[in-house]
C-alpha positions, 0 to 999 in steps of 0.5 A: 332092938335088944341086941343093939341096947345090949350091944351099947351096954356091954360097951359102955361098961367095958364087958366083951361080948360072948359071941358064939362062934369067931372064926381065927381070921374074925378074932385076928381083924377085931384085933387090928381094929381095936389096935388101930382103934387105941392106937391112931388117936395117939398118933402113935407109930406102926411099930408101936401097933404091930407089938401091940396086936403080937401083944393081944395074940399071946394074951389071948394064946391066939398068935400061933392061930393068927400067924397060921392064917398069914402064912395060908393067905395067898394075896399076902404072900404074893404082895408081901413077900418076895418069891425066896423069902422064908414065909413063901418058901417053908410057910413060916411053919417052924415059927408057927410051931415054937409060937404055939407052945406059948398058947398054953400058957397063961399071958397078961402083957400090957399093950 
């Protein structure tokens, strides 16, 4: 019962919740869903959402991270992406590499 009054408190107030252990793939699905959470009410299109998670990824100095996870997911690159697209072929890993480099510095881009 705690956790739950805890859980409601910190949202009412706007506080982020320390979680103790968040794995890539966990910090890169609360991401879409709080995207899709700000963003759905306004109607507003799937462009306007993809620069907003891009947004939240270089924020948080996760994009990198995120974009290592999409290139490593099977599924994705086999219903996604044709089988001579860059992301099948190479594994996105030099993108991954320049993206990194924008992990150590410190971002606060509006969404």
């Amino acid at each position: 019962l705690q956790a739950v009054v805890s859980t409601q408190s910190t949202g009412s107030f706007g506080l982020r919740i320390q979680r103790q252990s968040i794995n890539t793939k966990q910090s890169l699905l609360s991401c879409i869903h709080k995207v899709r959470e700000s963003h759905e009410p306004f109607k507003r299109s799937s462009d306007a959402k993809f620069k907003a998670l891009i947004i939240h990824g270089i924020n948080d100095g996760m994009l990198g991270q995120w974009f290592r996870v999409l290139a490593h997911c099977d599924t994705l690159q086999q219903t996604a992406y044709e089988p001579w697209s860059y992301m099948t072929k190479h594994g996105f890993s030099d993108a991954i590499k320049i993206v990194d480099r924008l992990s150590n510095i410190k971002f606060d881009l509006p969404t």
